[in-house]
VOGU-3710 file (C-alpha; in Angstrom, 3 decimals, decimal comma):
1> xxxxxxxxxx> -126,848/-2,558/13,479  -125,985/-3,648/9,984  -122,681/-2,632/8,115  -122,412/-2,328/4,172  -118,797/-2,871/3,437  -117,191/-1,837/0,049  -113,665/-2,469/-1,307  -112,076/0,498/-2,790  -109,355/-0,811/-4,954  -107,309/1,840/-6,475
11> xxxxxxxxxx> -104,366/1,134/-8,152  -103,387/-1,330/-5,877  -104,157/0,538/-2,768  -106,736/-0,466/-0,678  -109,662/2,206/0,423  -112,269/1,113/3,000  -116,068/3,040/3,312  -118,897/1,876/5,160  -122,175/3,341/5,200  -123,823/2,590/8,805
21> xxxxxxxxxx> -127,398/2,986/9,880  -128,759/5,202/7,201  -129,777/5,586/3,585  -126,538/4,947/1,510  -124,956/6,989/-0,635  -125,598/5,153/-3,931  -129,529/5,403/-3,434  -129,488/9,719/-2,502  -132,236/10,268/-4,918  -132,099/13,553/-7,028
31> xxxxxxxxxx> -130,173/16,334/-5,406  -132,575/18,905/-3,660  -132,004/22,779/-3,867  -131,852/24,708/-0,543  -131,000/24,851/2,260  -127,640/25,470/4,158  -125,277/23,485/5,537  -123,932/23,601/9,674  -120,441/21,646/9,622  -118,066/22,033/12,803
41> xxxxxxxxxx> -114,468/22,115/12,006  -112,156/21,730/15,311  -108,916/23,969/14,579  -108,784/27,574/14,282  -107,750/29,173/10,966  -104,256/30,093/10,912  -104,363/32,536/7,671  -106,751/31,997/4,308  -103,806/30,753/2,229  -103,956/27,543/0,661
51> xxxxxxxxxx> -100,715/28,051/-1,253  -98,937/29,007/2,651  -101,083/26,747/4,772  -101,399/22,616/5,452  -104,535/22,345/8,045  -107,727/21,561/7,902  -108,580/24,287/9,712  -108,102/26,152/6,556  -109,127/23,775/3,956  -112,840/22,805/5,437
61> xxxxxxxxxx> -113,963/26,813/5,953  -112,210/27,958/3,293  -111,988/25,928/0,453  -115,956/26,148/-0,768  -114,635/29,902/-1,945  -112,756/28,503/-4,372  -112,352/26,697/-7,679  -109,026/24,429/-8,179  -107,623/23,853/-12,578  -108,472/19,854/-12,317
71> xxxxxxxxxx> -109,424/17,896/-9,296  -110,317/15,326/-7,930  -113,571/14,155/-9,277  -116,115/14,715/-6,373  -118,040/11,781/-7,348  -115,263/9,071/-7,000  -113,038/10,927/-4,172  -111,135/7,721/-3,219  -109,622/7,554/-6,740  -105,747/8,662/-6,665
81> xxxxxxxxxx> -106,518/8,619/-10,369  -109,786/9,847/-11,333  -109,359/13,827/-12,151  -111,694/16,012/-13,739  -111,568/19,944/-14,927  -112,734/22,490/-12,331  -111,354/25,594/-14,420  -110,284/23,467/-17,511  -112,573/22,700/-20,394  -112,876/18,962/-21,595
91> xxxxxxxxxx> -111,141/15,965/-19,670  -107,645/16,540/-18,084  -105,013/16,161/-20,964  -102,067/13,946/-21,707  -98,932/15,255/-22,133  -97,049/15,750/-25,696  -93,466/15,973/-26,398  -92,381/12,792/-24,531  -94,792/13,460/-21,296  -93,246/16,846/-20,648
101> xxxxxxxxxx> -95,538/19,303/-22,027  -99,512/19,903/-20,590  -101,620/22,045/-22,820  -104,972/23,225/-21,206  -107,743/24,395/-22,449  -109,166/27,371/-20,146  -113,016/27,895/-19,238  -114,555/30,857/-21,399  -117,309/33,166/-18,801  -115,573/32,404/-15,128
111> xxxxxxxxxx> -115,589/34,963/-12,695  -114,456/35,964/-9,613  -116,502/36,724/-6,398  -115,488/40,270/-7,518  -117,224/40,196/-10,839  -113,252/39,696/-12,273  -113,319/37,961/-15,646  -110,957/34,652/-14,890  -108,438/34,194/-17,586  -105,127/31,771/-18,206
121> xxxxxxxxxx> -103,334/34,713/-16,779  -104,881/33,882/-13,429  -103,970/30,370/-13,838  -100,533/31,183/-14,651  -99,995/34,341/-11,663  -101,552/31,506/-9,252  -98,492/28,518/-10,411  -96,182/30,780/-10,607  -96,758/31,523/-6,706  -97,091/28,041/-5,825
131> xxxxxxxxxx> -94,260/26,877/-7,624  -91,807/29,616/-8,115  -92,324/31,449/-5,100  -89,940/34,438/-4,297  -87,950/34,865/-1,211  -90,281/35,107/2,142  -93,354/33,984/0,060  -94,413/30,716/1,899  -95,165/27,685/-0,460  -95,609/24,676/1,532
141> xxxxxxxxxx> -96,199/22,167/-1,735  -93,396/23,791/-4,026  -91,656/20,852/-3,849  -94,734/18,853/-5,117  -93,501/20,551/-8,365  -89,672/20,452/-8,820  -90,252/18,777/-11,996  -91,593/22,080/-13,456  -89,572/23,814/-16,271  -91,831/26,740/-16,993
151> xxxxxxxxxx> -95,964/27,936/-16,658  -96,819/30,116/-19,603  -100,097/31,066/-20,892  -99,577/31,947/-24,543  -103,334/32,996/-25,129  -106,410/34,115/-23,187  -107,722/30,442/-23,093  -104,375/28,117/-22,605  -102,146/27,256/-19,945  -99,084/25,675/-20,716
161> xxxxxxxxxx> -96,613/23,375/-18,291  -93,185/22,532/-19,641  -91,690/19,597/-17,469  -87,898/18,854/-16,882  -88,423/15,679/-17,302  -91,586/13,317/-17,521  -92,901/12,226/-13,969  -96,315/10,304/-12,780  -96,419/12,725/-10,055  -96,690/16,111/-11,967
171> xxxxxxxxxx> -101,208/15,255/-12,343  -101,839/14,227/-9,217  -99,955/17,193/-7,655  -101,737/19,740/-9,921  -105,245/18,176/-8,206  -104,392/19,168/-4,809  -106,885/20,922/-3,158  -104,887/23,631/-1,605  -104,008/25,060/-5,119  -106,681/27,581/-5,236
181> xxxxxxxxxx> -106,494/29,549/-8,102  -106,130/33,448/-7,071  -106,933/36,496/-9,386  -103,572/38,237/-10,937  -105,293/41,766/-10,055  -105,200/40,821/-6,609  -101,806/39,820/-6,700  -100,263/42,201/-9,021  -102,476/45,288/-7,352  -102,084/43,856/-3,427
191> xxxxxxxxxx> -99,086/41,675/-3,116  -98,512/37,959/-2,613  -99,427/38,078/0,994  -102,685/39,512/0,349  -104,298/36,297/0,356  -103,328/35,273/4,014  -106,129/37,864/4,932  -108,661/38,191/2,102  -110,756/36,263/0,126  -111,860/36,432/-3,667
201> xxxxxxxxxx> -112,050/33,275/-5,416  -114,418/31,338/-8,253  -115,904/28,453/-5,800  -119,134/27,775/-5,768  -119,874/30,056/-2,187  -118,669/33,818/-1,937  -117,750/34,479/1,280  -120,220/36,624/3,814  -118,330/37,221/7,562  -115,758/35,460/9,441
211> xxxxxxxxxx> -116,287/35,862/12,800  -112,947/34,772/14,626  -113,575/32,024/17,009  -117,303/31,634/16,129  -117,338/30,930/12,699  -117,040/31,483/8,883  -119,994/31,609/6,425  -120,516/31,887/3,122  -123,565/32,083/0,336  -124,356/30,500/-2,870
221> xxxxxxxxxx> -122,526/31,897/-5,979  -124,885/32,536/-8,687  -122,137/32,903/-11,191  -120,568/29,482/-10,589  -119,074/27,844/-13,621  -120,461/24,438/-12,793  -124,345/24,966/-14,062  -127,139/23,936/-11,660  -124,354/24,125/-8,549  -123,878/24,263/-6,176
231> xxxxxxxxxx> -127,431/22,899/-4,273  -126,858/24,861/-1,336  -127,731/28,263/-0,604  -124,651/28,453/2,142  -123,093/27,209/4,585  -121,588/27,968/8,491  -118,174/26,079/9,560  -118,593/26,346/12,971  -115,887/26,434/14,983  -115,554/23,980/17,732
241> xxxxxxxxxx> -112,554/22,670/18,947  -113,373/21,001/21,675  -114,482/17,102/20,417  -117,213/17,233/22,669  -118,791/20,208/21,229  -118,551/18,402/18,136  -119,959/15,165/19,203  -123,246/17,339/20,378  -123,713/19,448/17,719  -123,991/16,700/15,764
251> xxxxxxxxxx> -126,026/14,534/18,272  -128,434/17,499/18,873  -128,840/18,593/14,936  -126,880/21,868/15,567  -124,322/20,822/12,754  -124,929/17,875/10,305  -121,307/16,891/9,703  -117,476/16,925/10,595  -115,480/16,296/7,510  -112,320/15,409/9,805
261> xxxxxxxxxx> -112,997/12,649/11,666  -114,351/11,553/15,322  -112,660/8,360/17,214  -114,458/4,723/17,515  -115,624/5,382/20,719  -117,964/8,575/19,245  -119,330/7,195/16,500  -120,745/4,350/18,225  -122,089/6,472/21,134  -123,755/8,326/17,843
271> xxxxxxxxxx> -125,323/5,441/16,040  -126,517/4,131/19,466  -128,060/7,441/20,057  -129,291/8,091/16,234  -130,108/5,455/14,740  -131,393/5,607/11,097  -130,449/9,487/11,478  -127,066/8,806/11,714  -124,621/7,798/8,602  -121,325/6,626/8,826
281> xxxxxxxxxx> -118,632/6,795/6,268  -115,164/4,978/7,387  -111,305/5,131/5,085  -107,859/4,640/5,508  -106,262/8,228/5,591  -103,231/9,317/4,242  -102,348/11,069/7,233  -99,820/11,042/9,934  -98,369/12,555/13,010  -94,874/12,877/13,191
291> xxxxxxxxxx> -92,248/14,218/15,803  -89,579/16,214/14,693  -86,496/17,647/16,433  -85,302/20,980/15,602  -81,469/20,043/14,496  -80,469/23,930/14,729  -81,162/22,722/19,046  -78,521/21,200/20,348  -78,005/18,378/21,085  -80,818/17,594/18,596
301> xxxxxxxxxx> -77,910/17,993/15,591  -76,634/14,632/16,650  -78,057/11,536/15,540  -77,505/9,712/17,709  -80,135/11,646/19,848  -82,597/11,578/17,449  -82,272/8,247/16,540  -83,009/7,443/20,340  -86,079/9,115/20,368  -87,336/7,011/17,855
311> xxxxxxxxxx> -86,048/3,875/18,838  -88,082/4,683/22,315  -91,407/4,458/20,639  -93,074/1,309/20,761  -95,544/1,798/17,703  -96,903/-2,029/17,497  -98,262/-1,900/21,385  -99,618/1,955/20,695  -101,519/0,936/17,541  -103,350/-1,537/19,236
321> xxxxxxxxxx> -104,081/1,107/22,281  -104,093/3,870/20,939  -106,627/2,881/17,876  -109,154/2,412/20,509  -109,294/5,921/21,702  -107,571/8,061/18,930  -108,087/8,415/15,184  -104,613/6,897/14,417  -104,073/3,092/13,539  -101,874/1,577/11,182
331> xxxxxxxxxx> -97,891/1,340/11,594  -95,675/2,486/8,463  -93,355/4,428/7,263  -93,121/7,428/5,098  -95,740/5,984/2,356  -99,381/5,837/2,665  -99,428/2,092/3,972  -102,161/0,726/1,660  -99,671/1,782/-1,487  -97,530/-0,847/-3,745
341> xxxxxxxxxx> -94,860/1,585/-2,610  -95,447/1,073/1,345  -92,971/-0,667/3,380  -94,087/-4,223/3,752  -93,756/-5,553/7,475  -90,262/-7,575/6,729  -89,144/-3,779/5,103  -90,477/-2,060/8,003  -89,058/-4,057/10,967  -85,311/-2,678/9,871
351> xxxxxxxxxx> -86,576/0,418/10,128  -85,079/1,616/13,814  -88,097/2,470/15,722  -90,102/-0,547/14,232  -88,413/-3,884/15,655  -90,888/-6,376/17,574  -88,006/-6,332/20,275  -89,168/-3,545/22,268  -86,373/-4,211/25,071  -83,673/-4,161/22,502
361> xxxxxxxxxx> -84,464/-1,105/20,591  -85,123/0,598/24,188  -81,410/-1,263/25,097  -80,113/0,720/22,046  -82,008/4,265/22,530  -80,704/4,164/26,324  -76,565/3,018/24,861  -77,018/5,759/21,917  -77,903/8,581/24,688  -75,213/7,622/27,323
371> xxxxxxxxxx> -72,498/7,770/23,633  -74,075/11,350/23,265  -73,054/12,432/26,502  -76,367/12,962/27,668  -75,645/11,464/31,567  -73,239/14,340/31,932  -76,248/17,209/31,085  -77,792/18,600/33,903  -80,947/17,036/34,269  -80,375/14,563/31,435
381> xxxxxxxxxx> -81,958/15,289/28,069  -84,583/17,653/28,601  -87,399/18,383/25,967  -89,258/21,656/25,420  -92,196/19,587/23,332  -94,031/21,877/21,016  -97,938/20,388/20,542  -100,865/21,733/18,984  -104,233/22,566/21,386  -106,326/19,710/18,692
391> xxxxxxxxxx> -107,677/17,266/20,527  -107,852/14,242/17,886  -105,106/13,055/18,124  -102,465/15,515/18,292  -103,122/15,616/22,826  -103,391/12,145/22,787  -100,649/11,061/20,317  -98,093/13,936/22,294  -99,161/12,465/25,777  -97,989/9,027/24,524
401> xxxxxxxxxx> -95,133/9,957/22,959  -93,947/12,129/26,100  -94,609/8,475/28,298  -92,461/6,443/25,651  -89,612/8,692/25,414  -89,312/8,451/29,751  -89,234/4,741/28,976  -85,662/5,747/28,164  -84,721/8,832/30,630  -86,104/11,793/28,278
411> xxxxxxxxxx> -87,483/14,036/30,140  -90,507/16,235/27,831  -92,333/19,316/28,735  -95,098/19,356/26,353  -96,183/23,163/25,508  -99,692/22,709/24,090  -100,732/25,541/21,929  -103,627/26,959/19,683  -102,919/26,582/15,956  -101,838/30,050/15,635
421> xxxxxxxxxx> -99,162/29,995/18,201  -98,355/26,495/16,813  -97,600/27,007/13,706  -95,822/30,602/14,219  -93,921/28,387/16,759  -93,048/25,843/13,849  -92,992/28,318/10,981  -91,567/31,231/12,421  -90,072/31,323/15,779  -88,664/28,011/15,859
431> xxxxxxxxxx> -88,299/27,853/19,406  -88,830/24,358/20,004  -85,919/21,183/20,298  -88,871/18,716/19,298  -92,454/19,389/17,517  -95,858/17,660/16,827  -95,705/17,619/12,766  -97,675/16,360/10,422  -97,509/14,732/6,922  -101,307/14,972/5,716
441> xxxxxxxxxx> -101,761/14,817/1,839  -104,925/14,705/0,129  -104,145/12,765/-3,253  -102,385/9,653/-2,630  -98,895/10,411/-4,660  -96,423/8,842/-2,687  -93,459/10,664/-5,285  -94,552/14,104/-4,118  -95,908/13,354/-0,603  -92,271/11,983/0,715
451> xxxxxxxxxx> -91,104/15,291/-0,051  -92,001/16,375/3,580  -89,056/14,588/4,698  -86,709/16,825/1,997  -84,983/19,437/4,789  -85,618/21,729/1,124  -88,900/21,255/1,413  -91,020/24,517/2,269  -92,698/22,330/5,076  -90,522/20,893/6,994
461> xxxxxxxxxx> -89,449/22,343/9,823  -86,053/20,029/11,269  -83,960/22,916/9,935  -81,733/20,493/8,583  -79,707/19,901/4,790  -79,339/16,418/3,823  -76,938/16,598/-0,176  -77,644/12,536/0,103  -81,496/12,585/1,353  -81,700/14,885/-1,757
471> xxxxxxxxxx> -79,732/13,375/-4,503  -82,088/9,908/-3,420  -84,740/12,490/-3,829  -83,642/13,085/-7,430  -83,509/9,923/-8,580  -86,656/8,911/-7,376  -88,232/11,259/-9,412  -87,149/10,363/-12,387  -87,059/6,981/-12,116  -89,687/5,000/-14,921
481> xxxxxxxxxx> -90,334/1,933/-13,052  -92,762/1,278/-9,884  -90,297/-1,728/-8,980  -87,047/1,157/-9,498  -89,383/3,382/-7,398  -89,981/0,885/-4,563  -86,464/0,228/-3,942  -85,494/3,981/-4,149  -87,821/4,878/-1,827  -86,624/2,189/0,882
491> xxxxxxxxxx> -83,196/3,779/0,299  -84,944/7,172/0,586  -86,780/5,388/3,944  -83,927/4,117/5,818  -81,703/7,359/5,552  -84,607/9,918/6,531  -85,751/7,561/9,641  -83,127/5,258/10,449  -79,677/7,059/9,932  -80,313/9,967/10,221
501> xxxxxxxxxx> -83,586/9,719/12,383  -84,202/13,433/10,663  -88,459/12,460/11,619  -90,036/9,927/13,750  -93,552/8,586/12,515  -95,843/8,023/14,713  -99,350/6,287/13,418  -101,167/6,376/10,052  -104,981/8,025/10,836  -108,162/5,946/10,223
511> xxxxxxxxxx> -111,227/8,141/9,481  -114,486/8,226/10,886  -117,412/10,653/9,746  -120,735/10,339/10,718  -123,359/12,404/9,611  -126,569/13,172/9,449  -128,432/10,861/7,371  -129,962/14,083/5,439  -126,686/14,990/4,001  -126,547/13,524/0,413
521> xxxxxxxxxx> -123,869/14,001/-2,286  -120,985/13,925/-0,254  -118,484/10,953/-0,197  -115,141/10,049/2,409  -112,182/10,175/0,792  -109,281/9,349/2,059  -108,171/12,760/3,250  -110,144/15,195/5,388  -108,376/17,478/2,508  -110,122/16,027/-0,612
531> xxxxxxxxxx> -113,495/16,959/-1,487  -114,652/20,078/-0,090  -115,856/22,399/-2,477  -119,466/21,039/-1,002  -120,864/21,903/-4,628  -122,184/18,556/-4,831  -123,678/18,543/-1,062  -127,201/19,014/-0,683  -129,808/18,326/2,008  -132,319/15,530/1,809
541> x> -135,040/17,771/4,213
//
């Protein structure tokens, strides 16, 4: 077996891709027309919201149905700085008046599935929900965009964002992929929930049946705004939860690809089995499982409890075990750990939670719970563990967790649950004293993705307020150096993790895809977020 190894270097991050036993993706050959494309996705869909929703149980059925204003440019995914127009016209544009205003210039002849003309008004009706939601509309990236002043759209053709203040972040937070843009007549004529259970979009597939449980499908747009795309004349997401449904579809050619990821173990048993018919792309992934307590639980309002469930965990020995069965890895904190503005290992090791002395921080967790008064609860501590039914590696991470925290006398009951019931039980209910979360971005913009840790922030779910967490927040975001940033953010690091232990991290994802060797165009990013329009896909058969 040979490997092809490229370096990724993007502004100081690292990206890793491999292309394994098949043609790579440099030497495709001309894209081919036809066909249409089998991918299994392994969640359910919880609702057909971008703007409300954070899986990619959404994103990979859903996404192909619509168009984004800039994005990530499909052809260099693993750039956190490479953006091109989807709805715009011309190359994404700097800002004016000191880097706080964005002028764009709006695509003339876009429609919607529904033959709707597509407009700045659109552009502006769809912001204005993401951003400046009203009360009980869900916006889980609203925070992404705190810097925002104002969206107007002063003609048919411009859009135009007025900043508070200049900020790296704003771009990169516009590119996200769950920002699909939604028609103002829907909205205006249907409400702002309408979306959860419809679909009408400007993507480059209109969307045919969703058959609950089965699977969603959708056909080639002839309309599409991108001329000559997309290649495909559909494609089925399949869903499969199970990862050995997966595995076989794939090794029997009843699906050609999973865009999330499989474990080591999988994709070996794959290229053994394959051969030249198998390709496999490998990345870091800015992606991570977290554990959070529900502080309006008691007696998960007290630090001291929280910090003890973190200073349980022994991340070093579980990277090392768990990266041989699960698709987690690397130990960090709440940066993407390939970034200048990562914790560095001396940084990380003061973190509580993170010290080589296993005994000591397990010495501590133990003294911290016996201060809380936990040896006079009946029972001890007791956990009701909220986990999602997802295989890789929500199971596996929430088994090991539930063994490191009885290291210490915590007792957890871990209630596994499909993503519907999940997330209603995070979202809604919030009948839960800890929960599997998750902090999985797509572009890599540390300033916008350590929001998740804001108790503001439309998703997170510790039910907390934290004035100091915030005002940290604040200055962070305005802050014009990356050496200001750095330390910020450790400041920023140590409160949310260490004194107030508001989320434990668990492991940083490392993703695996391999795919049939006849699927051409598409690249790994690294997010199972980025790149999933599939307008560039097309079949090599």
């Amino acid at each position: 077996m040979k490997f092809s190894l490229t370096k990724l270097a993007v502004s100081g991050a690292v990206g890793l891709c491999l292309a394994v036993a098949g043609t790579s993706i440099s030497k495709a050959g001309s894209p081919k027309s036809g066909g249409v494309l089998n991918f299994v996705v392994g969640s359910k869909i919880p609702s057909y919201d971008g703007h409300k929703e954070t899986t990619f149980g959404m994103i990979h059925p859903i996404r192909p149905f619509y168009s984004l204003l800039i994005r990530v440019n499909p052809s260099n995914p693993s750039s956190p700085t490479d953006f091109v127009c989807d709805l715009c016209e011309g190359d994404v544009p700097k800002p004016t008046e000191n880097g706080t205003k964005y002028t764009f210039k709006i695509r003339s002849g876009v429609k919607f599935h529904d033959g709707t003309p597509m407009t700045s008004a659109d552009i502006k009706a769809t912001y204005d929900k993401i951003i400046f939601p009203p009360e009980g509309i869900p916006s889980s990236r609203k925070a992404f965009f705190k810097a925002v002043k104002s969206v107007t759209a002063p003609d048919a053709n411009t859009v135009v964002f007025k900043l508070k203040f200049p900020t790296g972040s704003f771009i990169p937070a516009l590119a996200t992929p769950f920002n699909f843009v939604y028609s103002k007549k829907d909205l205006d004529t249907h409400g702002l929930k309408w979306h959860q259970k419809n679909i009408n979009g400007t993507g480059a597939f209109s969307f045919v049946q969703h058959q609950k449980g089965a699977f969603v499908e959708g056909k080639k747009f002839a309309d599409y705004h991108h001329k000559g795309q997309p290649y495909l004349d559909g494609f089925k997401a399949i869903s499969a939860p199970k990862l050995a449904v997966r595995v076989a579809a794939i090794r029997g050619d009843r699906a050609a690809i999973e865009f999330r990821g499989f474990p080591p173990k999988h994709r070996d048993d794959l290229v053994k089995a394959l051969g030249k018919k198998i390709t496999v792309q490998e990345s870091d992934w800015n992606c991570v499982l977290l554990a959070t307590p529900n502080q309006e639980h008691k007696p998960f309002d007290d630090a001291r409890i929280r910090q003890a469930l973190t200073l349980s965990v022994d991340r070093w020995g579980g990277s090392k075990y768990l990266s041989r069965i699960a698709i987690v890895k690397t130990v960090g904190g709440v940066v993407f750990p390939k970034h200048p503005l990562a914790a560095n290992m001396d940084e990380l090791v003061k973190l509580k939670g993170y010290s080589k002395d296993l005994n000591a921080s397990r010495a501590e967790a133990k003294k911290l719970l016996a201060d809380a008064g936990v040896d006079k609860m009946p029972g001890g501590l007791n956990v009701d563990f909220n986990n999602r039914a997802v295989d890789q590696p929500y199971k596996v991470v929430g088994t090991w967790l539930i063994d490191q925290w009885k290291k210490v006398g915590i007792n957890a009951t871990q209630r596994v649950q499909p993503s519907p019931q999940f997330y209603a039980t995070l979202r809604k209910k919030g009948d839960f004293d800890v929960s599997v979360d998750f902090n999985c971005q797509s572009v890599i913009n540390p300033i916008a993705d350590i929001t998740k840790f804001l108790g503001s922030a439309g998703n997170n779910y510790g039910n907390y307020e934290d004035a100091e967490l915030e005002a940290i927040y604040e200055k962070i975001l305005r802050s014009g150096s990356e050496s200001e940033q750095r330390s910020l953010i450790r400041k920023y690091e140590t409160r949310a993790l260490s004194e107030q232990a508001h989320i434990g991290v668990t492991l940083w994802w490392y993703k695996i895809n391999p795919h049939r060797s006849y699927v051409k165009g598409w690249s790994i990013a690294p997010s199972h977020y980025l790149n999933q329009s599939l307008d560039n896909v097309w079949l090599d058969k």
